[in-house]
C-alpha positions in Angstrom: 82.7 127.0 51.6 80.8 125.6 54.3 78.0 123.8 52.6 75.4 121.4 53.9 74.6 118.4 51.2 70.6 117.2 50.8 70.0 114.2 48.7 68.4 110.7 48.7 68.5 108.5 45.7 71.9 107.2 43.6 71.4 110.4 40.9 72.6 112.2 44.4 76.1 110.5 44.2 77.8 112.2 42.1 77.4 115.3 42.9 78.1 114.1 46.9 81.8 112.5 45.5 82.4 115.7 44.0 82.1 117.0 47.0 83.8 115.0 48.9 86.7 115.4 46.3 86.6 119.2 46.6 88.3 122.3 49.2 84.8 122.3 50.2 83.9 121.6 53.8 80.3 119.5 53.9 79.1 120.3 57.7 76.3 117.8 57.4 74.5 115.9 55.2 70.6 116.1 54.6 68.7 112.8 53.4 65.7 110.6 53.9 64.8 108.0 57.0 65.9 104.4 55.9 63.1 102.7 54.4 61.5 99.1 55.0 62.9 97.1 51.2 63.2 94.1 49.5 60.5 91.3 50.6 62.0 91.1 54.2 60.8 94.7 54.0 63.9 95.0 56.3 65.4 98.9 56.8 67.7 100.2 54.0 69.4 103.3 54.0 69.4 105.8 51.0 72.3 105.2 49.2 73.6 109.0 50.0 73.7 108.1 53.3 76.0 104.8 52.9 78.3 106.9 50.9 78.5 109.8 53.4 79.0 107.6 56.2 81.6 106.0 54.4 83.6 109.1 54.1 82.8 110.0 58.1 80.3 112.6 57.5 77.3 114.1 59.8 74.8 112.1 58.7 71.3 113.6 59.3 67.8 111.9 58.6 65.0 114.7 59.9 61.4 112.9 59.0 60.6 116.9 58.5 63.7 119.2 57.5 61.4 122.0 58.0 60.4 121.5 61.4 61.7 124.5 63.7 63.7 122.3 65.8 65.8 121.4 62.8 66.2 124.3 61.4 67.6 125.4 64.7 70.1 122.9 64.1 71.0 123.9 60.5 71.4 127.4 61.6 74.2 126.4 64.1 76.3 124.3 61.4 76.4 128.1 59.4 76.9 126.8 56.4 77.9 129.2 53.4 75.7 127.4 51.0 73.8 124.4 50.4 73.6 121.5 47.4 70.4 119.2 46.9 70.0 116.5 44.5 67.0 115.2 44.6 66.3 114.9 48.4 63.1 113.8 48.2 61.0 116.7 50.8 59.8 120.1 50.1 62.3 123.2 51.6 60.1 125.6 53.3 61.1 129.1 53.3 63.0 129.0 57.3 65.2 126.2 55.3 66.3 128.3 52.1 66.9 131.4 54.5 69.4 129.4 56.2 72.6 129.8 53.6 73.9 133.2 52.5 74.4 131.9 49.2 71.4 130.0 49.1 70.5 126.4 48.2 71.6 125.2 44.8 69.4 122.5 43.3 70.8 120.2 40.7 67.2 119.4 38.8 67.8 117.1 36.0 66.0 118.7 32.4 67.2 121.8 30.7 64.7 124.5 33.1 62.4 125.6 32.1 60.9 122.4 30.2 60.3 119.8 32.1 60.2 121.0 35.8 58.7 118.6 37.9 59.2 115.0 39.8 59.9 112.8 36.9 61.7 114.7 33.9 64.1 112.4 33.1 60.9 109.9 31.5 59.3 113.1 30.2 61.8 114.0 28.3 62.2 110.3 27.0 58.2 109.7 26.5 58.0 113.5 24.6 60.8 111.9 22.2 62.9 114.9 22.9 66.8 114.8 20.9 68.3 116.1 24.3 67.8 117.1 27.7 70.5 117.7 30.3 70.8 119.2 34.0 70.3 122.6 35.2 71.5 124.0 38.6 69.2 126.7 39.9 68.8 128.8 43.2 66.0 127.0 45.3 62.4 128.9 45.7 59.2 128.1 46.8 57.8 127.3 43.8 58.2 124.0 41.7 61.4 124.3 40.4 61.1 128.1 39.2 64.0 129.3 41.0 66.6 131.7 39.1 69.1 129.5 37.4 72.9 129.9 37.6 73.7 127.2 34.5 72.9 124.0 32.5 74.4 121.4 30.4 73.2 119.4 27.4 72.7 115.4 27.7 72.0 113.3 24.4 68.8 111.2 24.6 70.1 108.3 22.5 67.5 106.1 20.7 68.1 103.4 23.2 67.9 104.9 26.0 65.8 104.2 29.2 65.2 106.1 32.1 67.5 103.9 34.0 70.4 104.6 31.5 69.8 108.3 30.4 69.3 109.3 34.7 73.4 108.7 35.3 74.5 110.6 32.7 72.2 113.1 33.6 73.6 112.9 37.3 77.1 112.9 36.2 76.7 115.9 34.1 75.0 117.8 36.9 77.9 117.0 39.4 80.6 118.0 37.2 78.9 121.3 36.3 78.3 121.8 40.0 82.1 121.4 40.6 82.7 124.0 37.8 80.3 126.9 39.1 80.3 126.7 42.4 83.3 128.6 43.5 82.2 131.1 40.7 79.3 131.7 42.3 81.1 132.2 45.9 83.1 134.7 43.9 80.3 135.8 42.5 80.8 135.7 38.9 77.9 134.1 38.1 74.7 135.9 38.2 71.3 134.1 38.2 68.8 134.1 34.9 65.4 133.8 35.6 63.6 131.5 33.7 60.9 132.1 30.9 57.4 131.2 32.7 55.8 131.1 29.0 58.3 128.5 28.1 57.5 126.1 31.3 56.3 122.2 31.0 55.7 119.9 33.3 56.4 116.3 34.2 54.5 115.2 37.3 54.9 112.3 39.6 54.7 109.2 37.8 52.0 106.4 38.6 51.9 102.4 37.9 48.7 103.3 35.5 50.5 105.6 33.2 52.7 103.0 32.2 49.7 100.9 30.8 50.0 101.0 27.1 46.7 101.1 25.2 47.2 99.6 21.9 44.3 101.0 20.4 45.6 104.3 21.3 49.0 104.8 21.2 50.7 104.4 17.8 54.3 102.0 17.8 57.0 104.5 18.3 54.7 106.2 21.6 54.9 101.9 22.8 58.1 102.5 22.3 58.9 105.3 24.3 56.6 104.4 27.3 59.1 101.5 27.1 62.2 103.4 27.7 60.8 105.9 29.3 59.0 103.7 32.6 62.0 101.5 32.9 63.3 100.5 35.5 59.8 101.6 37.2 56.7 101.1 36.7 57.5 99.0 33.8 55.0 99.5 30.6 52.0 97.1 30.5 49.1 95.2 29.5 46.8 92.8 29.9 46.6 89.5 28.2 44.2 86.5 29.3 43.4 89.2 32.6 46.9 89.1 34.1 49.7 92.0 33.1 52.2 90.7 30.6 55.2 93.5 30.8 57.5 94.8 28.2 60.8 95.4 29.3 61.9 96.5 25.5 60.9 96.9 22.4 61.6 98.1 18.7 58.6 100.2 16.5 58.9 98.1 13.5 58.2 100.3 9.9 56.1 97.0 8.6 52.6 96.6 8.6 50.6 94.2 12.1 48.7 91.6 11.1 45.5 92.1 13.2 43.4 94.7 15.2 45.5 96.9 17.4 46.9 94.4 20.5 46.7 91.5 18.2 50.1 88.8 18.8 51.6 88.2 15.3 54.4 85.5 15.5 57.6 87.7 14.0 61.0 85.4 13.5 61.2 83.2 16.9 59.8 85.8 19.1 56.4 88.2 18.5 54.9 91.0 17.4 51.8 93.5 18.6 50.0 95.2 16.6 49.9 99.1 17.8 46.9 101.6 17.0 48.6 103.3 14.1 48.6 99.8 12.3 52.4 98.9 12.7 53.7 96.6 14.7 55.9 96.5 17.7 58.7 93.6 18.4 58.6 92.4 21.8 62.4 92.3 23.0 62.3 91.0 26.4 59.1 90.6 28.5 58.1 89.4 32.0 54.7 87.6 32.8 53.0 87.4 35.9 54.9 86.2 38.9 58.0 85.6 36.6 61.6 86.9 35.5 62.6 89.5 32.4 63.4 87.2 29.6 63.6 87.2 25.8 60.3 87.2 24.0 61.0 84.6 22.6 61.7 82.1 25.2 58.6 83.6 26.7 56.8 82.3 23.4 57.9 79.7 23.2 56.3 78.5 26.9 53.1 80.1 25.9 52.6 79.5 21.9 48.9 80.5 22.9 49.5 83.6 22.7 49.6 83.7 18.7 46.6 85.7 17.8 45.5 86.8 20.8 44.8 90.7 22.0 46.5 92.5 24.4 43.8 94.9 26.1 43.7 97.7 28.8 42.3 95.2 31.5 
């Protein structure tokens, strides 16, 4: 097939070298302007397109891929079908009406639960035993579309949105090798999904990753920690500047202290959580500073024994 590729981020890799690897012909390839990054704020392309460029593909970075004049474009490269991985923009319906066979979008939960910008931390914050990747057809509506397959991911008790995201990616990649030219043969018909069944996981903020010990009990800490790394990073506020947590373990033992209270616990520390356990602090960054263990961090600010960690 003839098939035009849309994708930003790194979870758009895989599925790109699959691709690549395939009898497929990729026409062009769909992904965001480069961005100002790093504290030089100096232009970086999305990694989709150092990888396409790398294998001498049209590389094409529309500010709007809806605009008429783009479509116009799309049109002439007639692809058969098209593949998106998280692009990153919105497909209006002159887009979607552009391939025969449609637009396939790898979305990475098991549809319909967790449709939606961030399901990857959803999924990891809801405590759910797996998730996985689906591929379905591309409508207008927020991930709705009919679906043509899925496959099941593990959530491990360790893992963080920045472990659990490739595996998802990989998974949807290789799935994608294995339906697509069943659905150009058309042995694969679409399911719609159950609108009853349908959650959602919206785009995630910095203040959602702000844990409120008097709140949230030690294994929702917990979570919020896996779930916000690599970003926004869970938080909270000691002595009025943001002391993060990096990672952590919900310890079955009784705090000492009123939720947010620092226990010492071994050579690092404890906090006490709202359901009156305590969670370890595993490694930690403080204002201005670098991830380290807590207990290096302790033991530069021995202070901190007894104090609260607070919302502000």
């Amino acid at each position: 097939m003839r098939i035009i590729f849309m994708g930003s981020p790194e979870f758009a890799l895989p599925a790109l070298r699959r691709l690549i690897a395939s009898e497929h012909e990729i026409v062009a390839v769909y992904t965001q302007p480069d961005r100002p990054s790093g504290r030089g704020r100096k232009l970086a392309p999305p990694p989709v397109k150092a990888l396409a460029l790398e294998h001498g593909l049209d590389v094409r970075q529309p500010r709007s891929i809806s605009k008429p004049d783009v479509v116009d474009e799309m049109r002439r490269l007639a692809p058969d079908a098209g593949v998106i991985a998280a692009y990153g923009q919105i497909l209006r319906q002159p887009v979607l009406d552009v391939p025969p066979l449609g637009i396939l979008n790898i979305h990475a939960s098991l549809l319909p639960r967790w449709r939606g910008a961030a399901p990857i931390p959803a999924a990891i914050l809801a405590g759910d035993a797996e998730t996985g990747a689906t591929i379905m057809l591309v409508r207008l509506a927020l991930d709705a579309g009919p679906m043509l397959a899925s496959v099941r991911v593990r959530v491990l008790a360790s893992d963080t949105t920045a472990t659990l995201t490739p595996k998802i990616a990989e998974a949807g990649a290789g799935l994608l090798a294995d339906i697509l030219p069943k659905w150009e043969r058309g042995e694969i018909s679409a399911v719609e999904q159950d609108e009853a069944a349908a959650t959602y996981a919206p785009q995630i903020e910095k203040v959602d990753a702000l844990i409120d010990w008097e709140r949230d009990a030690a294994a929702v800490v917990e979570r919020k920690v896996r779930a916000y790394n690599p970003w926004p990073i869970a938080y909270s506020y000691l002595d009025g500047q943001p002391l993060r947590v990096l990672e952590c373990t919900a310890l079955d033992a009784t705090a000492a202290g009123e939720p947010g209270t620092i226990s010492r616990r071994g050579d690092g520390f404890a906090i006490a959580s709202a359901d009156g356990q305590a969670v370890l602090a595993v490694t930690v960054q403080g204002p201005g500073g670098k991830p380290m263990p807590a207990s290096a961090y302790l033991r530069g600010h021995h202070e901190i024994v007894g104090k609260r960690m607070v919302l502000s």
